[in-house]
PDB file of the backbone (N, CA, C, O) and the ligand in Angstrom, with CONECT records:
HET     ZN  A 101       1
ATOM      1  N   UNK A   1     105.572 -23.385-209.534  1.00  0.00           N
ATOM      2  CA  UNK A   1     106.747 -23.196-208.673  1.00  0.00           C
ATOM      3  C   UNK A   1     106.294 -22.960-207.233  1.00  0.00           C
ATOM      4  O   UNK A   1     105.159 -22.524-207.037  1.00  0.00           O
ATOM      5  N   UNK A   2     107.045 -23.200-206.302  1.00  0.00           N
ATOM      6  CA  UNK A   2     106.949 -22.908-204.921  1.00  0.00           C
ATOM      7  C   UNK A   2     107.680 -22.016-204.362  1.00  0.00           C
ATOM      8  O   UNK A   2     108.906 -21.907-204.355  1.00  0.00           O
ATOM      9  N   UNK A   3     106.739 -21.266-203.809  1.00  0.00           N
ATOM     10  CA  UNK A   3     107.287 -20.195-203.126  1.00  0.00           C
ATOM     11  C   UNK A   3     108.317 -20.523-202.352  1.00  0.00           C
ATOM     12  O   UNK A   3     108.057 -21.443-201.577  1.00  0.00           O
ATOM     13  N   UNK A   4     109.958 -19.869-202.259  1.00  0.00           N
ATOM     14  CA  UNK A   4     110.633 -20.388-201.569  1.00  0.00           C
ATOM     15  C   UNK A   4     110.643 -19.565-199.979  1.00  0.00           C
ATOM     16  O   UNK A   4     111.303 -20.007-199.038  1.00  0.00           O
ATOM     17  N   UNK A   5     109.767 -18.272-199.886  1.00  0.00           N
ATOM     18  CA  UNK A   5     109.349 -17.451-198.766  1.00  0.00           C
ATOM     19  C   UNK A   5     108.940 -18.584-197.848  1.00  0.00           C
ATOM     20  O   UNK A   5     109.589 -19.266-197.054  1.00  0.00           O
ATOM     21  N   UNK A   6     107.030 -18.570-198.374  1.00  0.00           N
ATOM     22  CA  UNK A   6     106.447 -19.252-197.652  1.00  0.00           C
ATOM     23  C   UNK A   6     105.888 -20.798-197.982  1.00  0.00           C
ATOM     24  O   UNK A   6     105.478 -21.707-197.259  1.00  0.00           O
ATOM     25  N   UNK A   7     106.002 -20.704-198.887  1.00  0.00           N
ATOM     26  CA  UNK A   7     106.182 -22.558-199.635  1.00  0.00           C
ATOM     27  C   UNK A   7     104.764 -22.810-200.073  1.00  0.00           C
ATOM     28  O   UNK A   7     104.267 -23.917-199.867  1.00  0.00           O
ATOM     29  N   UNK A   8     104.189 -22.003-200.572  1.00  0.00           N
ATOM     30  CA  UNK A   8     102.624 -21.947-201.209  1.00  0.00           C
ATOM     31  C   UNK A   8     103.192 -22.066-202.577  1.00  0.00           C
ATOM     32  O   UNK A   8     104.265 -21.860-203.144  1.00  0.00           O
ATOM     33  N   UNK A   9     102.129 -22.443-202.824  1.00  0.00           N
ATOM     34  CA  UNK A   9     101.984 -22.737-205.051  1.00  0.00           C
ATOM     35  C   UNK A   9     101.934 -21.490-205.301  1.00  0.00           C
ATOM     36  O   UNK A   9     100.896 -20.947-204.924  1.00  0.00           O
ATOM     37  N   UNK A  10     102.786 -20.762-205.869  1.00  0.00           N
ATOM     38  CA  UNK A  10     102.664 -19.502-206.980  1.00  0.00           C
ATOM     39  C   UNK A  10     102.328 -19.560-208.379  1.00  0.00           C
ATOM     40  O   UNK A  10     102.306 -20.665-208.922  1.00  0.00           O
ATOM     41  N   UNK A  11     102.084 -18.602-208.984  1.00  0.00           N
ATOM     42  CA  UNK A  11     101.104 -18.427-210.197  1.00  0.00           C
ATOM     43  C   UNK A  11     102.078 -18.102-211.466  1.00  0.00           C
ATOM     44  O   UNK A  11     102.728 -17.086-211.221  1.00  0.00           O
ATOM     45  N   UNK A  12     102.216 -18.356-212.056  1.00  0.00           N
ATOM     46  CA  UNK A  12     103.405 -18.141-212.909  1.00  0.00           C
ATOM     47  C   UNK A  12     103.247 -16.751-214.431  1.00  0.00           C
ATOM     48  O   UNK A  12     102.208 -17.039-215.025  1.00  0.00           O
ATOM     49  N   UNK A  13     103.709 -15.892-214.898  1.00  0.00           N
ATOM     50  CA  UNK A  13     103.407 -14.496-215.566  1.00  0.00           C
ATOM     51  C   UNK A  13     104.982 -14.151-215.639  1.00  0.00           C
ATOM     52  O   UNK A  13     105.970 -14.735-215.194  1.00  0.00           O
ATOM     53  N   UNK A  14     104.847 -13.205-216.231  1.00  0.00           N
ATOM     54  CA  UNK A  14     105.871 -13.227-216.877  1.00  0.00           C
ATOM     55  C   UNK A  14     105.949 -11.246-216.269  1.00  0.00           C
ATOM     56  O   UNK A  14     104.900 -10.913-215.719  1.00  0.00           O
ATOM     57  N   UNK A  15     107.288  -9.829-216.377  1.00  0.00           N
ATOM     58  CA  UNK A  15     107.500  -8.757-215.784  1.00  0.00           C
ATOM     59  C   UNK A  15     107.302  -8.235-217.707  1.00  0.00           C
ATOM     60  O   UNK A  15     107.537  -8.777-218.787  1.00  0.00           O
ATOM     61  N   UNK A  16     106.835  -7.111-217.315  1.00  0.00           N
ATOM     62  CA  UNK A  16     107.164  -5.831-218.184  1.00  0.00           C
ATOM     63  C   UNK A  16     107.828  -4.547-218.057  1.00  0.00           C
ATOM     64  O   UNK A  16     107.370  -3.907-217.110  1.00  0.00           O
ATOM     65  N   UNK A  17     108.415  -4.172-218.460  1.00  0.00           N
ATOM     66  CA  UNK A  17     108.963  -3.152-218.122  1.00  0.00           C
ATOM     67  C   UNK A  17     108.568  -1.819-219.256  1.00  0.00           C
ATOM     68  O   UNK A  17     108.729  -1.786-220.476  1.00  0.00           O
ATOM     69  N   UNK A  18     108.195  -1.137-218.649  1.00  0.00           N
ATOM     70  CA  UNK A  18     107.014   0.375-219.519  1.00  0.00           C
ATOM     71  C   UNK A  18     107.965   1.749-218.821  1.00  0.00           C
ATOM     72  O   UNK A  18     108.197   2.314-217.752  1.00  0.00           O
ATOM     73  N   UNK A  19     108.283   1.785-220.235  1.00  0.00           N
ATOM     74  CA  UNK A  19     108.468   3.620-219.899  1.00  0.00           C
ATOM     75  C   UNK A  19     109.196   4.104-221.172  1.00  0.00           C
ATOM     76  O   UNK A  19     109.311   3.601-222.289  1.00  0.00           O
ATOM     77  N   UNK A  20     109.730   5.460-220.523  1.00  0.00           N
ATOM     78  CA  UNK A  20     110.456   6.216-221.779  1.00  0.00           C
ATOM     79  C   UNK A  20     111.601   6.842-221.063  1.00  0.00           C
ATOM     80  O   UNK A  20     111.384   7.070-219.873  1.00  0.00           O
ATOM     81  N   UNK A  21     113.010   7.236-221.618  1.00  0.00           N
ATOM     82  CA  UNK A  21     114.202   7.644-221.407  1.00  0.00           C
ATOM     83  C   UNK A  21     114.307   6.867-219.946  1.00  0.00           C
ATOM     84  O   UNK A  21     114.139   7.346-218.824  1.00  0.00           O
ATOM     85  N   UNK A  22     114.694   5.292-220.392  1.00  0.00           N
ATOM     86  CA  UNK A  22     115.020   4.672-219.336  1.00  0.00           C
ATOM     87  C   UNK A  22     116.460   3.989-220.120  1.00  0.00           C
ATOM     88  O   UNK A  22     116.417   3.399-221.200  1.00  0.00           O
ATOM     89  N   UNK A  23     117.549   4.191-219.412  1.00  0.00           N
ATOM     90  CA  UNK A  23     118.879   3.655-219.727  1.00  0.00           C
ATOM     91  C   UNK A  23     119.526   3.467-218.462  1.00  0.00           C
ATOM     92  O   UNK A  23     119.680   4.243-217.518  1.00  0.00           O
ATOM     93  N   UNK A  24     119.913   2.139-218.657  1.00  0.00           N
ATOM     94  CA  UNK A  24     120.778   1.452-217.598  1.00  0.00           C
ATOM     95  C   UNK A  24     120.867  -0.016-217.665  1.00  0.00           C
ATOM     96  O   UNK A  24     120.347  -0.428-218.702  1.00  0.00           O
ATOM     97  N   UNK A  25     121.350  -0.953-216.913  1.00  0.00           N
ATOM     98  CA  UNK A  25     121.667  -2.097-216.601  1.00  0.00           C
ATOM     99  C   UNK A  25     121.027  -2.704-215.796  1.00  0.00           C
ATOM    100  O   UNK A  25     121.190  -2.321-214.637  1.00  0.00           O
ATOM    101  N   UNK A  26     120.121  -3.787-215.996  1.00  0.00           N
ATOM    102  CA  UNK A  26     119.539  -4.751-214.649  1.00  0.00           C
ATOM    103  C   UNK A  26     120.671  -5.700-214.581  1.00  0.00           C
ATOM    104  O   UNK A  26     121.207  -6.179-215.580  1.00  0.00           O
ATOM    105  N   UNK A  27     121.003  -5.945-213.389  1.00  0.00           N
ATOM    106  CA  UNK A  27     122.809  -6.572-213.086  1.00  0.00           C
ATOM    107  C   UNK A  27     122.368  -7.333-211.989  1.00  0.00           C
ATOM    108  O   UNK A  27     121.407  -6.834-211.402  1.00  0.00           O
ATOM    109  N   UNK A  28     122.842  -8.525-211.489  1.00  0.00           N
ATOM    110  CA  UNK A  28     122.631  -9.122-210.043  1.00  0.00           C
ATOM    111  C   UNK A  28     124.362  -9.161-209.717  1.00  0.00           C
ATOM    112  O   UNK A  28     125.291  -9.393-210.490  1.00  0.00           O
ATOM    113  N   UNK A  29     124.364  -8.854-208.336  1.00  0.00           N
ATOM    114  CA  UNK A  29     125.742  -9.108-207.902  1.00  0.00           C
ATOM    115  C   UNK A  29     125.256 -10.488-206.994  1.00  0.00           C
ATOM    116  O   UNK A  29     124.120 -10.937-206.842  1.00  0.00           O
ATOM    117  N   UNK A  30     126.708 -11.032-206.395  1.00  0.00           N
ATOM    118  CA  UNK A  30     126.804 -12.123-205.212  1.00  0.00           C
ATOM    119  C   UNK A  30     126.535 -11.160-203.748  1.00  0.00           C
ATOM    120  O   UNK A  30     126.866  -9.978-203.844  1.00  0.00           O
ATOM    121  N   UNK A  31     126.236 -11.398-203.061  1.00  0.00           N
ATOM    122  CA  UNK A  31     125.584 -10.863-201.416  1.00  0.00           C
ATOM    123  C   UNK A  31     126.906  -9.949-201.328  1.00  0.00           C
ATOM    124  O   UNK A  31     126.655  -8.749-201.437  1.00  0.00           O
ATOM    125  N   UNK A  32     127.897 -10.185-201.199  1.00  0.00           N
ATOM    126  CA  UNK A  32     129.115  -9.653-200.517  1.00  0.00           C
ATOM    127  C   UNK A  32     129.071  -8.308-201.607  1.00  0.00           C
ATOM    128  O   UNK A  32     128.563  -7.249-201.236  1.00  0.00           O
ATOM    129  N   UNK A  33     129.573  -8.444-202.791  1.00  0.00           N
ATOM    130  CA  UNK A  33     129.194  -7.183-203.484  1.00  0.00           C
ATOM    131  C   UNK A  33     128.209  -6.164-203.185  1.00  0.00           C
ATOM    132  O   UNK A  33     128.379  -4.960-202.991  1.00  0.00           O
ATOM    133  N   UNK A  34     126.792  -7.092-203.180  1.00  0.00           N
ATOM    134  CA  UNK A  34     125.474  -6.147-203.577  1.00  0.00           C
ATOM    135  C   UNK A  34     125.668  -5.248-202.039  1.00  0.00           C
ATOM    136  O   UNK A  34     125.704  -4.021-202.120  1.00  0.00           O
ATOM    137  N   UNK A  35     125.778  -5.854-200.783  1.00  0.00           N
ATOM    138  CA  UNK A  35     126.368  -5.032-199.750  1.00  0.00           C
ATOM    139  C   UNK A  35     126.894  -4.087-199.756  1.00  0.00           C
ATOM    140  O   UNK A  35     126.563  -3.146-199.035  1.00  0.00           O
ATOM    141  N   UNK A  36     127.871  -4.062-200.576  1.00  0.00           N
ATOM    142  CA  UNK A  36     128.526  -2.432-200.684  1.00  0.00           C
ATOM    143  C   UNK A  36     128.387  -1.460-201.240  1.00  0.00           C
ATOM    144  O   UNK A  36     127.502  -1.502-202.095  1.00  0.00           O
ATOM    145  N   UNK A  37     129.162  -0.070-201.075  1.00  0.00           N
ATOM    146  CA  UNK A  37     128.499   0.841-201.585  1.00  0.00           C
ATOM    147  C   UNK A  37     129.185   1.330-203.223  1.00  0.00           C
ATOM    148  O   UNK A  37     130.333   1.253-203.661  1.00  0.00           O
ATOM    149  N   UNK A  38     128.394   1.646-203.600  1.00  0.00           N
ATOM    150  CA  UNK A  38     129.847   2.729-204.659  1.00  0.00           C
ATOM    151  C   UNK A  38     129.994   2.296-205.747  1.00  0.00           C
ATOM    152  O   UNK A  38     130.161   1.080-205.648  1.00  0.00           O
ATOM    153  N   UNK A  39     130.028   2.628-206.789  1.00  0.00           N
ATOM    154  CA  UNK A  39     129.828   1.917-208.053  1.00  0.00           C
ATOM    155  C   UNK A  39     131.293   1.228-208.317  1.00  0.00           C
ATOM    156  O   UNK A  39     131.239   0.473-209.287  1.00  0.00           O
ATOM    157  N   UNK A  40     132.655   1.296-207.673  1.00  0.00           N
ATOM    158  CA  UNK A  40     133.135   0.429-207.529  1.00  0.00           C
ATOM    159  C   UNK A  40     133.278  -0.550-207.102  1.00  0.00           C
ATOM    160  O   UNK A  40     134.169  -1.298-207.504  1.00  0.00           O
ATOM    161  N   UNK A  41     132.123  -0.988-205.773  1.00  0.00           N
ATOM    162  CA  UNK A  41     132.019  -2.042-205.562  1.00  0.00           C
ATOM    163  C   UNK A  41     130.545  -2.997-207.052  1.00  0.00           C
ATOM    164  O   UNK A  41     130.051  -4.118-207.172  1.00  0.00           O
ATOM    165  N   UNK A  42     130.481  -2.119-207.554  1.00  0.00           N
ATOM    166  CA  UNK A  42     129.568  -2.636-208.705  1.00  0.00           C
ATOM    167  C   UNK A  42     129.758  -2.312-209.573  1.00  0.00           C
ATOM    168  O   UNK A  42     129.172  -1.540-210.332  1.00  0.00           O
ATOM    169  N   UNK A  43     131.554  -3.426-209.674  1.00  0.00           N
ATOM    170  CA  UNK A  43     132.154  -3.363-211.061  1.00  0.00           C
ATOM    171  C   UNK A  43     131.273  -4.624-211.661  1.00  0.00           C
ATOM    172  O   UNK A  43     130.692  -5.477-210.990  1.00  0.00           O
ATOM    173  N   UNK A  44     131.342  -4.489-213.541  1.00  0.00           N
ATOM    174  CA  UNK A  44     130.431  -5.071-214.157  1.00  0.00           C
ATOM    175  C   UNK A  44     130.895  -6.546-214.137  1.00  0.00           C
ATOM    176  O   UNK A  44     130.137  -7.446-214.495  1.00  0.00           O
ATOM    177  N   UNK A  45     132.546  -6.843-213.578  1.00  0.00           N
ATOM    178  CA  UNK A  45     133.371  -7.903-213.407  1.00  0.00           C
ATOM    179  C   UNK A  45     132.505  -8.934-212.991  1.00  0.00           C
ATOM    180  O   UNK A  45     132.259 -10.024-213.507  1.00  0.00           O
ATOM    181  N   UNK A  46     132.005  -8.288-211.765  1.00  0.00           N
ATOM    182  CA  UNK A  46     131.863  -9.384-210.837  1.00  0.00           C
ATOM    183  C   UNK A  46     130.305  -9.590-210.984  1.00  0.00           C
ATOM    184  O   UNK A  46     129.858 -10.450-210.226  1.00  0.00           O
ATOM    185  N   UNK A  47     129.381  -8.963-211.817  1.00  0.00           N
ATOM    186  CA  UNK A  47     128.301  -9.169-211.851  1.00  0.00           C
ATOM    187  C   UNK A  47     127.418  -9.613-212.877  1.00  0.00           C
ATOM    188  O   UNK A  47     128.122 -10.037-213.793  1.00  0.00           O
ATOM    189  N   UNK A  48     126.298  -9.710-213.137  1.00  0.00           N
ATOM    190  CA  UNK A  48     125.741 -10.929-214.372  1.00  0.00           C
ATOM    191  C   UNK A  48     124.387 -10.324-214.730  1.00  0.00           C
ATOM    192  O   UNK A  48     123.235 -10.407-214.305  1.00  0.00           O
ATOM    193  N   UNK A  49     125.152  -9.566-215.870  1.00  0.00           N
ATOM    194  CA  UNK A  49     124.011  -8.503-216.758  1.00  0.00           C
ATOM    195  C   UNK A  49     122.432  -8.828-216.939  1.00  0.00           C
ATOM    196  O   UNK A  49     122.275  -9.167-218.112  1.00  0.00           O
ATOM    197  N   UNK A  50     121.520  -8.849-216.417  1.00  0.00           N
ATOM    198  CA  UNK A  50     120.165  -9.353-217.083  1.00  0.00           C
ATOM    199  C   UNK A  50     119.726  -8.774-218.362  1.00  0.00           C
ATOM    200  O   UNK A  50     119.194  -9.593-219.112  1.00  0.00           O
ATOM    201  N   UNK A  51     119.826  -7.420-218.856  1.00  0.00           N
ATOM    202  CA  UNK A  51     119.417  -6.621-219.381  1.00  0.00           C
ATOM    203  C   UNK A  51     120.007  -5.143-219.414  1.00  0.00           C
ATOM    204  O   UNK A  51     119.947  -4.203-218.621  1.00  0.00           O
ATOM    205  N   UNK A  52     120.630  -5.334-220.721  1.00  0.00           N
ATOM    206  CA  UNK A  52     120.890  -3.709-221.017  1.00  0.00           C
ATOM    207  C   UNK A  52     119.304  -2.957-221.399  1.00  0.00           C
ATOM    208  O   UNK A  52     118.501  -3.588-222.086  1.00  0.00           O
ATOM    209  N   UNK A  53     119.045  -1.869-220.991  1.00  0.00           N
ATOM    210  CA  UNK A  53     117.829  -1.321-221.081  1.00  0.00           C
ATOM    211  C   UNK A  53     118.491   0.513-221.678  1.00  0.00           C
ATOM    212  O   UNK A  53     119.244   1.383-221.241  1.00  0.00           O
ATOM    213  N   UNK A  54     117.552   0.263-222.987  1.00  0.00           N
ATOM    214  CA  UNK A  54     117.687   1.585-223.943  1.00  0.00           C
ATOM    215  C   UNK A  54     116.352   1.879-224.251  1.00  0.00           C
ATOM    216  O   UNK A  54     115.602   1.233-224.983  1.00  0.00           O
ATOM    217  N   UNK A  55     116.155   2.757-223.724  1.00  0.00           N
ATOM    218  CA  UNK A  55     114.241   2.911-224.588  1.00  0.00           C
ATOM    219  C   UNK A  55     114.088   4.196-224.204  1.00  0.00           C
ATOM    220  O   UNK A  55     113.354   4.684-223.346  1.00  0.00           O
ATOM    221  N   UNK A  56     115.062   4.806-225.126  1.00  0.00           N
ATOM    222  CA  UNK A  56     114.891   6.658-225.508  1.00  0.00           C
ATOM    223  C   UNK A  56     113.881   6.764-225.753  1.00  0.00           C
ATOM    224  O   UNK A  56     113.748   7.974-225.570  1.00  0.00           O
ATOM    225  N   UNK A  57     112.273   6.161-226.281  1.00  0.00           N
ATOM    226  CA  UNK A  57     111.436   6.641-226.954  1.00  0.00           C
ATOM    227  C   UNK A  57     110.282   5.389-226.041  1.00  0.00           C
ATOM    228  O   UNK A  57     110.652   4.429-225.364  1.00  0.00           O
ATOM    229  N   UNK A  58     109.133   5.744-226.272  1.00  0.00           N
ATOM    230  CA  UNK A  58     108.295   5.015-225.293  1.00  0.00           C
ATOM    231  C   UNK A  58     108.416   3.504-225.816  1.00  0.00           C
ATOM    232  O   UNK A  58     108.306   3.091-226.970  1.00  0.00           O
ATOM    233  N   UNK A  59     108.647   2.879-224.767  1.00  0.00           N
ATOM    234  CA  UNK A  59     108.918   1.361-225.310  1.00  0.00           C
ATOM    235  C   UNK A  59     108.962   0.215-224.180  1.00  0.00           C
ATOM    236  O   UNK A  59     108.888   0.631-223.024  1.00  0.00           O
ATOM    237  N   UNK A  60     109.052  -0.902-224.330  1.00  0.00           N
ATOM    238  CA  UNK A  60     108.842  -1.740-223.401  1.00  0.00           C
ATOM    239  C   UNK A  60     109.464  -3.354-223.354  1.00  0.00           C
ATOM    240  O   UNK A  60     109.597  -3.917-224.441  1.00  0.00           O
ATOM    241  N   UNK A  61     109.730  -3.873-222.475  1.00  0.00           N
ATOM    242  CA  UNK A  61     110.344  -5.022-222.565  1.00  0.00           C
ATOM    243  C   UNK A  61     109.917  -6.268-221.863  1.00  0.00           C
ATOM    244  O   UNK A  61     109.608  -6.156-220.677  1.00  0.00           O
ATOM    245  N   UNK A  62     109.863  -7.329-222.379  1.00  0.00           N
ATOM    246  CA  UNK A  62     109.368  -8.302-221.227  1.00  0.00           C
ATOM    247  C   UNK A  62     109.665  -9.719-220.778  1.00  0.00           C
ATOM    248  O   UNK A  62     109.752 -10.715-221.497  1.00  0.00           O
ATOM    249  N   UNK A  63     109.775  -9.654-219.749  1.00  0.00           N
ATOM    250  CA  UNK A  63     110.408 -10.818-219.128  1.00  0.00           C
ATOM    251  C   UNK A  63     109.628 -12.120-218.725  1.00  0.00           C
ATOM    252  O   UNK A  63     108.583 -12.097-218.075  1.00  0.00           O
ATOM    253  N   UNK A  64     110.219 -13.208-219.160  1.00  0.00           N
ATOM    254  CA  UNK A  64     108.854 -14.222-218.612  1.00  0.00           C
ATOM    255  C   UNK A  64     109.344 -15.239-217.496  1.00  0.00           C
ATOM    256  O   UNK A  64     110.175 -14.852-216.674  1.00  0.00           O
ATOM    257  N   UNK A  65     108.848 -16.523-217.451  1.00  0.00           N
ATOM    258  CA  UNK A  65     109.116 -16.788-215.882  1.00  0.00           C
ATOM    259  C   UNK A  65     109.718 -16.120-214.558  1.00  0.00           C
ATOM    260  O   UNK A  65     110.799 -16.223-213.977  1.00  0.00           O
ATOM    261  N   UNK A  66     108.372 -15.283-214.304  1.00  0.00           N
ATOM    262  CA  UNK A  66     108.129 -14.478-213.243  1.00  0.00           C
ATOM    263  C   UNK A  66     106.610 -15.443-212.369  1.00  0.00           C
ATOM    264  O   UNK A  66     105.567 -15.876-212.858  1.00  0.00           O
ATOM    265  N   UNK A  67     106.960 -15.461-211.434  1.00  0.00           N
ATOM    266  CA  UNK A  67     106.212 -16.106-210.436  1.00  0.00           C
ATOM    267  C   UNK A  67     105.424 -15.354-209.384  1.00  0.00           C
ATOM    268  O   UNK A  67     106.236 -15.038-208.514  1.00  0.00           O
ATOM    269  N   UNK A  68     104.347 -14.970-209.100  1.00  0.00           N
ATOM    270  CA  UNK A  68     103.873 -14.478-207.784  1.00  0.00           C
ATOM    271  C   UNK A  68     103.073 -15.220-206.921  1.00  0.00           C
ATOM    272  O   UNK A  68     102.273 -16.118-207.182  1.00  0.00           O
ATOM    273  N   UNK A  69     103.478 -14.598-205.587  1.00  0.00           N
ATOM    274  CA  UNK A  69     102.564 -15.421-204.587  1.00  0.00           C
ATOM    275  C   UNK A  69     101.599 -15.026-203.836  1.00  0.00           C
ATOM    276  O   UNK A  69     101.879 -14.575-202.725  1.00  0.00           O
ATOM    277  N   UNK A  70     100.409 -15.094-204.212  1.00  0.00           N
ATOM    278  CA  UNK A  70      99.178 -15.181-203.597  1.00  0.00           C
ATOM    279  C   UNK A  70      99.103 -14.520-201.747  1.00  0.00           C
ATOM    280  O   UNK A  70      98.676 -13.559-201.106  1.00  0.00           O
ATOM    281  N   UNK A  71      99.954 -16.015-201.531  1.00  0.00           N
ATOM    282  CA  UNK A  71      99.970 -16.042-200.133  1.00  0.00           C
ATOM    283  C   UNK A  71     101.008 -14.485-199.079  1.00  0.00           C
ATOM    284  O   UNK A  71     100.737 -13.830-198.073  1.00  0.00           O
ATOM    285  N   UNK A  72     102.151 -14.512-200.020  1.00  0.00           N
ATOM    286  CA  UNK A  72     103.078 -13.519-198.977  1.00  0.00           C
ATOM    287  C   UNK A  72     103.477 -12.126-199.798  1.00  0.00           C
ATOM    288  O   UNK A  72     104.200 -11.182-199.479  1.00  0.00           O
ATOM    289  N   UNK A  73     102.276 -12.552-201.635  1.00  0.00           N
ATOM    290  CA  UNK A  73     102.786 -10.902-202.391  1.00  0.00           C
ATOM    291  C   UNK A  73     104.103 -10.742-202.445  1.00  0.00           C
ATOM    292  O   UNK A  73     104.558  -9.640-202.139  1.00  0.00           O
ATOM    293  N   UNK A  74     105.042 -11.870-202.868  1.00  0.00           N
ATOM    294  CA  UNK A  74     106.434 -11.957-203.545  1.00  0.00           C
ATOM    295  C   UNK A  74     106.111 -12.091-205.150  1.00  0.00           C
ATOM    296  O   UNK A  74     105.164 -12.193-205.930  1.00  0.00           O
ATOM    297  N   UNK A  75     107.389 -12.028-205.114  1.00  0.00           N
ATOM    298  CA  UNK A  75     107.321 -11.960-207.053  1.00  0.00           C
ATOM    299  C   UNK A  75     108.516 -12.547-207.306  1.00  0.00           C
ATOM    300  O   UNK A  75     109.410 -11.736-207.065  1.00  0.00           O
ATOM    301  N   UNK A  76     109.006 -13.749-207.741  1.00  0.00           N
ATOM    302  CA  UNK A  76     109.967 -14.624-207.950  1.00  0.00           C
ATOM    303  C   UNK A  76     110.373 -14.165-209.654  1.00  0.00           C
ATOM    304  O   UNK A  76     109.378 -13.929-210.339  1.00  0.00           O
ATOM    305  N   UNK A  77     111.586 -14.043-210.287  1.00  0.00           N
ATOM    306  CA  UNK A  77     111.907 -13.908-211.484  1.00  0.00           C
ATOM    307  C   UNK A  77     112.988 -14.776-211.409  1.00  0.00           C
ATOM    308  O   UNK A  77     113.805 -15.009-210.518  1.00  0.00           O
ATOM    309  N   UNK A  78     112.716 -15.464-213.217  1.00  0.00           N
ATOM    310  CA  UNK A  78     114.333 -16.593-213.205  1.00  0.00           C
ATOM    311  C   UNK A  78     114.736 -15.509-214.512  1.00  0.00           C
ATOM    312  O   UNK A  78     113.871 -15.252-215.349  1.00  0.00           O
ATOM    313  N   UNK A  79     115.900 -14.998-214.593  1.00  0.00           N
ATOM    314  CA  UNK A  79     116.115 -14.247-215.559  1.00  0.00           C
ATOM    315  C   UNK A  79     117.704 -15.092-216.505  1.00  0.00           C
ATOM    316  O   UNK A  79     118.616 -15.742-215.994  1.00  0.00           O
ATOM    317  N   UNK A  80     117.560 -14.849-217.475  1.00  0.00           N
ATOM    318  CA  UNK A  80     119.165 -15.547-217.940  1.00  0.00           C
ATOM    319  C   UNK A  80     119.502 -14.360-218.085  1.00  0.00           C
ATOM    320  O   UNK A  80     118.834 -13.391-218.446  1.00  0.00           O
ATOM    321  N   UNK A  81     121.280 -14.508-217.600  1.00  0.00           N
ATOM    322  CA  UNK A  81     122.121 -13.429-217.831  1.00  0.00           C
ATOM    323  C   UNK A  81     122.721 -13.476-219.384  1.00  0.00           C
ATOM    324  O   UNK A  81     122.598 -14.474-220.094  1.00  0.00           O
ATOM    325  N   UNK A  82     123.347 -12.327-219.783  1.00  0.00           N
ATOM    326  CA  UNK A  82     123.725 -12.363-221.439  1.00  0.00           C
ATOM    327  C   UNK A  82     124.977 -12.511-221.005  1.00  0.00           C
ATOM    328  O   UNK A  82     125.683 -12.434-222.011  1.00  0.00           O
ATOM    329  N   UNK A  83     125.659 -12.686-220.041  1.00  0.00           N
ATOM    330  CA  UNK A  83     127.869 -12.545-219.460  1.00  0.00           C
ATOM    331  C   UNK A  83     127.813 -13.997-219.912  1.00  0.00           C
ATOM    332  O   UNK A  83     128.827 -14.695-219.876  1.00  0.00           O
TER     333      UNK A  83
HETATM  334 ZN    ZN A 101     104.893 -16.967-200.535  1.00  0.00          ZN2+
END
């Protein structure tokens, strides 16, 4: 993949996520949402769940096509939403 920063070849790996009593939602909103403040502006309506995350007990999760770049130390993720 190409970096869409700086347009160098990135390396392709995949995210983990490590810990314990982690609960919450990885969510992407549209720009105009993610802008605002307040958890009413981050109703679950308008946004596109990546990951419910439950891991009361030490545990871990992992995500793959994740991309990094060499050149500018970005980290590109294509994630599918479950909405
Ligand atoms: Zn780059």
């Amino acid at each position: 993949m190409i970096c869409p920063i700086c347009g160098k070849e990135m390396t392709k790996g995949g995210i983990v996520l490590r810990g314990k009593r982690i609960f919450g939602e990885f969510t992407w909103y549209p720009q105009d949402a993610f802008d605002k403040k307040g958890l009413k502006a981050w109703d679950r309506s308008n946004g596109k769940v990546i990951v419910d995350v439950d891991m009361s007990l030490m545990g871990e999760k992992k995500f793959d096509n994740a991309y990094f770049c060499e050149s500018c130390s970005k980290i590109v993720g294509i994630f599918t939403t479950n909405i």
